[in-house]
C-alpha positions as CSV (number, residue, x, y, z in Angstrom):
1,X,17.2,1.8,37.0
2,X,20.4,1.2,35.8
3,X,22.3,1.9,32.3
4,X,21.8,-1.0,30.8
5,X,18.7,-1.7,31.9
6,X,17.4,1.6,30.1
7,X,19.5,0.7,27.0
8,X,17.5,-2.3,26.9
9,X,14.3,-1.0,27.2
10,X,14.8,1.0,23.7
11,X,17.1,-1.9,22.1
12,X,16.2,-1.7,18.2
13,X,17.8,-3.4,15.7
14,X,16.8,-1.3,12.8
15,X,19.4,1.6,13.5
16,X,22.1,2.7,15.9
17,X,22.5,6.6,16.7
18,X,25.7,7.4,18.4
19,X,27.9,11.1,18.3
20,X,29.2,11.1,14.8
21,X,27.3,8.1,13.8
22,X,23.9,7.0,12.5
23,X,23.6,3.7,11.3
24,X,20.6,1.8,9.4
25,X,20.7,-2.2,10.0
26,X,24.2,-1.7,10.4
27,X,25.2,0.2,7.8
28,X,26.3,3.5,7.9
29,X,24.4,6.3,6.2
30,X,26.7,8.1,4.4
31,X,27.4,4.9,2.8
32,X,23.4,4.7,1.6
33,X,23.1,8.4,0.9
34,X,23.6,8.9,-2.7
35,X,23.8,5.0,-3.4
36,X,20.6,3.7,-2.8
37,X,17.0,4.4,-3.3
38,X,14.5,5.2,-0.8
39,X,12.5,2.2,-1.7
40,X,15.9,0.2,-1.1
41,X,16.1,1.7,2.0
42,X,12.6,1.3,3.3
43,X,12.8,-2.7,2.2
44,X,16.1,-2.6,4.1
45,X,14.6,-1.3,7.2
46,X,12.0,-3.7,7.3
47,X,13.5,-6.6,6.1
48,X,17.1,-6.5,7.2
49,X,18.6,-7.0,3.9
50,X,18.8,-5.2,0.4
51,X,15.9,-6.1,-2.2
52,X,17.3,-7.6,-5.8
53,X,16.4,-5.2,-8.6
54,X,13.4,-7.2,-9.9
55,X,12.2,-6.5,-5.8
56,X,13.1,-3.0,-5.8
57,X,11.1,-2.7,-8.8
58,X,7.8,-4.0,-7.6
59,X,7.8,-2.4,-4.5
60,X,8.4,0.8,-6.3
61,X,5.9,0.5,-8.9
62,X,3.5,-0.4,-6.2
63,X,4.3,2.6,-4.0
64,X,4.1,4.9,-7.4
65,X,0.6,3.5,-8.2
66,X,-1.4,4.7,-5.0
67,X,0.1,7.9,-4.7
68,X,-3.1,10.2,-5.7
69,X,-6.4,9.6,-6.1
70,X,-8.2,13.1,-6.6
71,X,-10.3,14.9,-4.5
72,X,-12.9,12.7,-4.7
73,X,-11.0,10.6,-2.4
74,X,-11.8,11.6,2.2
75,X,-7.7,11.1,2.4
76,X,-6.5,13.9,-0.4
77,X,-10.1,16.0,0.2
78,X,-9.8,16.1,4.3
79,X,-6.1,17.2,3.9
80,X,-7.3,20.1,1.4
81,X,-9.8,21.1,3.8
82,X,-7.4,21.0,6.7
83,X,-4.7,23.1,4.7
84,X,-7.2,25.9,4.8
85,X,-7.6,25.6,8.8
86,X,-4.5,27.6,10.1
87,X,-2.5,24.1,10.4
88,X,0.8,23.3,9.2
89,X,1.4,21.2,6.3
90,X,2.6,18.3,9.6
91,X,-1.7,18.2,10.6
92,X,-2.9,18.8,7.2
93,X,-1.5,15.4,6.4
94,X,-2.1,13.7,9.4
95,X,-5.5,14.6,9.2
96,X,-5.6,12.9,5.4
97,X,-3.7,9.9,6.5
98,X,-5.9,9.7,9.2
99,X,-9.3,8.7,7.8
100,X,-7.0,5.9,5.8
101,X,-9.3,2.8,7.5
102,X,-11.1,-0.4,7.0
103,X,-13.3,0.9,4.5
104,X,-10.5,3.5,2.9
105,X,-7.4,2.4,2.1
106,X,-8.0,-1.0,3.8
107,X,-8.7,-3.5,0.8
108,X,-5.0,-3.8,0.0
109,X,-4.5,-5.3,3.6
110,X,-7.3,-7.2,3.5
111,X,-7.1,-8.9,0.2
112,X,-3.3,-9.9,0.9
113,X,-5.1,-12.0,4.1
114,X,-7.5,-13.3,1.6
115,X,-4.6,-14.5,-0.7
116,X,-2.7,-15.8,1.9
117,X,-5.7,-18.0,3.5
118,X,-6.1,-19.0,0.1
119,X,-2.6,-20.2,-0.8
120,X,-2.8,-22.1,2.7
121,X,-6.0,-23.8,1.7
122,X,-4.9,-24.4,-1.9
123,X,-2.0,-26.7,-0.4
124,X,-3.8,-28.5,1.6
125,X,-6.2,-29.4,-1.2
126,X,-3.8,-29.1,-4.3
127,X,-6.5,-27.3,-5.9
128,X,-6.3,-24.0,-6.5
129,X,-9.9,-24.3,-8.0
130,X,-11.2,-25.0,-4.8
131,X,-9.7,-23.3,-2.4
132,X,-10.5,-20.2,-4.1
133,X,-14.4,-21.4,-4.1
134,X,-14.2,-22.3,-0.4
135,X,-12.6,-19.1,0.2
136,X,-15.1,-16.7,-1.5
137,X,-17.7,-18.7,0.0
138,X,-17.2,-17.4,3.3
139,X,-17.0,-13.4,1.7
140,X,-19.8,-10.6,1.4
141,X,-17.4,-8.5,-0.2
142,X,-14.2,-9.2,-1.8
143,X,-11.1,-6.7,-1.4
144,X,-9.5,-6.1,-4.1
145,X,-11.5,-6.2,-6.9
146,X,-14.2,-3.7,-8.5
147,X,-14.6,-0.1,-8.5
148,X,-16.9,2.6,-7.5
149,X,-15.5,5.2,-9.7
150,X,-13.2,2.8,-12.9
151,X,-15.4,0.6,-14.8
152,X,-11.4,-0.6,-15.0
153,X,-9.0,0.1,-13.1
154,X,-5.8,1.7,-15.2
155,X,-3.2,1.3,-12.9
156,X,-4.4,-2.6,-12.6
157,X,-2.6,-3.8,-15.8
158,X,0.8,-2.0,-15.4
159,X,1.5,-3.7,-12.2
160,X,-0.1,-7.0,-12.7
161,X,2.7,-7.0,-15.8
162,X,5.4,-6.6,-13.4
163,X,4.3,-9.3,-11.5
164,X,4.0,-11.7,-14.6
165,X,8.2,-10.5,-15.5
166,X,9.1,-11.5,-12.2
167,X,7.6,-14.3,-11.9
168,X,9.0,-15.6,-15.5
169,X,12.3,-14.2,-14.6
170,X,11.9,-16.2,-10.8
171,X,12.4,-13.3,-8.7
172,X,8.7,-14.4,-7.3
173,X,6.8,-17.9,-7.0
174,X,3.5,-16.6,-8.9
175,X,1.2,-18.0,-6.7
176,X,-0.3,-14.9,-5.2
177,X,-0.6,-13.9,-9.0
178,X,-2.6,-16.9,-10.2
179,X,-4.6,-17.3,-7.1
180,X,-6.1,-13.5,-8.0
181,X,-6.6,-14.2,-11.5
182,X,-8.7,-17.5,-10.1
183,X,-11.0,-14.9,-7.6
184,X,-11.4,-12.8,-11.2
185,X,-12.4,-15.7,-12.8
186,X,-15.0,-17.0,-10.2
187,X,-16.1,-13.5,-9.8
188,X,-16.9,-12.8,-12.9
189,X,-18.6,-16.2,-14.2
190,X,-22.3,-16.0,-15.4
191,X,-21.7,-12.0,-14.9
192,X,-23.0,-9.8,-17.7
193,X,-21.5,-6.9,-15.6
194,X,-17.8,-7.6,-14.9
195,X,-15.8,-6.8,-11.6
196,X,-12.2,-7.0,-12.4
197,X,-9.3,-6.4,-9.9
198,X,-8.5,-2.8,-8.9
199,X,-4.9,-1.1,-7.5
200,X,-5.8,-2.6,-4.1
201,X,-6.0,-6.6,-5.3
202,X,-2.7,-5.8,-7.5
203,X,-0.6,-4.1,-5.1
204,X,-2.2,-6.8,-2.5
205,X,-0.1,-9.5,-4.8
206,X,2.5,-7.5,-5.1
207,X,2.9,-7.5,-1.7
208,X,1.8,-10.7,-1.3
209,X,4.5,-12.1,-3.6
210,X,7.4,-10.4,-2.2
211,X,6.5,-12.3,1.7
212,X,5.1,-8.8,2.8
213,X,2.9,-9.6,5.7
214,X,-0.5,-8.3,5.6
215,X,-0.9,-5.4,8.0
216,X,2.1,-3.8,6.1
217,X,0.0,-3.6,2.6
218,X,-1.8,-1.2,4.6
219,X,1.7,1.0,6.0
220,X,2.9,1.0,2.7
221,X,-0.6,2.5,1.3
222,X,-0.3,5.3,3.7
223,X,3.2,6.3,2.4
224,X,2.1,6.0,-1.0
225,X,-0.8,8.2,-0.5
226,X,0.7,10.6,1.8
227,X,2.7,12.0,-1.3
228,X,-0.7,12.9,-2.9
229,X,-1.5,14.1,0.4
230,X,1.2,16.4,0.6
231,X,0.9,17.8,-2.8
232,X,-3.1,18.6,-2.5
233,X,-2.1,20.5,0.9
234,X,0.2,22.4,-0.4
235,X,-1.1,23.6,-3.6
236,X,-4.1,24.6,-1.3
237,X,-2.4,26.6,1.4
238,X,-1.0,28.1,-2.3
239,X,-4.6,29.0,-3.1
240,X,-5.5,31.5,0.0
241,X,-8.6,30.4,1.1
242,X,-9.9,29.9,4.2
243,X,-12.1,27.0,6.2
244,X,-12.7,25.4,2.9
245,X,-16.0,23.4,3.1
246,X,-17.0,20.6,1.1
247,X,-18.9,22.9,-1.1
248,X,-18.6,26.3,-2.0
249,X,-20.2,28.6,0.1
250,X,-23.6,29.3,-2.6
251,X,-24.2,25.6,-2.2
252,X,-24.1,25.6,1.4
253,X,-27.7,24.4,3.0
């Protein structure tokens, strides 16, 4: 095999390492450190460009939003359970990131497909009415909205209101935006028992807005979380105990 053939098999556009230089899109990194923010940096990674403020700022407050969750949630409690193991703080939060699935940490993922399949339906229709109708039609269980633990969700409103000042401003379309206040709508009509959007149908439009696609609401979950993560494990290795169980040992059957 020769040179350039091996070159080419690892050809990347997303950085360039050299001796004495590292590069990021192709820009250097001394020229990012101390100017630019990691969120900047992780839009510019995947996007090839540098976000306008307005972008910056949504993605952020998106990314600050699902950072912890308590130990009620399998992600922050396997972690704290793993930290007790004998493992570095590297496995404790694998092992929390790694039970991030369908089911848990998911819905942000899967309500940005819903609002996508939605926006396509809505223009062939012109009728956002209807497309949302057709939509939930075909859905046992909509992502995004309700919550087994919030009767509301409180980090709902603070980024929904970010969304609303960039839309008015134009740094987004507001599509994404109304077409989740229609599911809330529909969802809640004729209900005596409301089931209004959670952190995973307002990050899923803030993604959704800013031309994320889909499978990425879920990546940028698991770096959001993994700060929690990180935290829990290491305030328990802090604590000294050993093969913590889900209950304490008196409970044990």
């Amino acid at each position: 095999m020769s040179e350039e053939e091996i070159l080419a098999w690892w050809a990347t556009d997303l950085s360039h390492i050299s001796p004495g230089v590292i590069t990021l899109r192709g820009r250097p990194i001394q020229d990012l450190i101390g100017s630019v923010s990691f969120v900047q940096v992780l839009w510019l990674l995947l996007r090839g460009d540098m976000p306008r403020p307005r972008e910056a700022a949504l993605l952020e407050a998106a990314l600050v939003a699902g950072v912890d969750h308590g130990t009620q949630a399998p992600s922050i409690a396997s972690a704290r359970m793993a930290a007790t193991c004998g493992v570095g703080l590297n496995n404790a939060i694998a092992n929390g990131v790694n039970v991030l699935g369908d089911v848990h940490g998911g819905a942000g993922q899967q309500c940005v497909e819903l609002l996508l399949r939605i926006d396509e339906r809505r223009a062939a229709v012109d009728n956002l009415v209807q497309a949302v109708e057709h939509e939930l039609a075909q859905l046992r269980y909509v992502p995004g909205f309700g919550h087994r633990f919030h009767p509301v969700d409180p980090r709902r409103e603070p980024l929904l209101r970010q969304v609303e000042e960039a839309t008015r401003d134009g740094t987004v379309p507001g599509h994404h935006l109304e077409a989740a206040r229609e599911i809330e709508k529909q969802l809640n009509d004729g209900r005596d028992r409301p089931v209004p959007m959670n952190i995973d149908g307002a990050t899923a439009v803030i993604y959704a807005e800013l031309g994320f696609p889909a499978p990425l609401a879920r990546g940028f979950f698991v770096l959001s979380r993994s700060v929690g993560i990180l935290a829990h494990a290491w305030e328990e290795t802090q604590q000294g105990r050993r093969i913590k169980g889900p209950l304490p040992p008196r409970f044990n059957p």
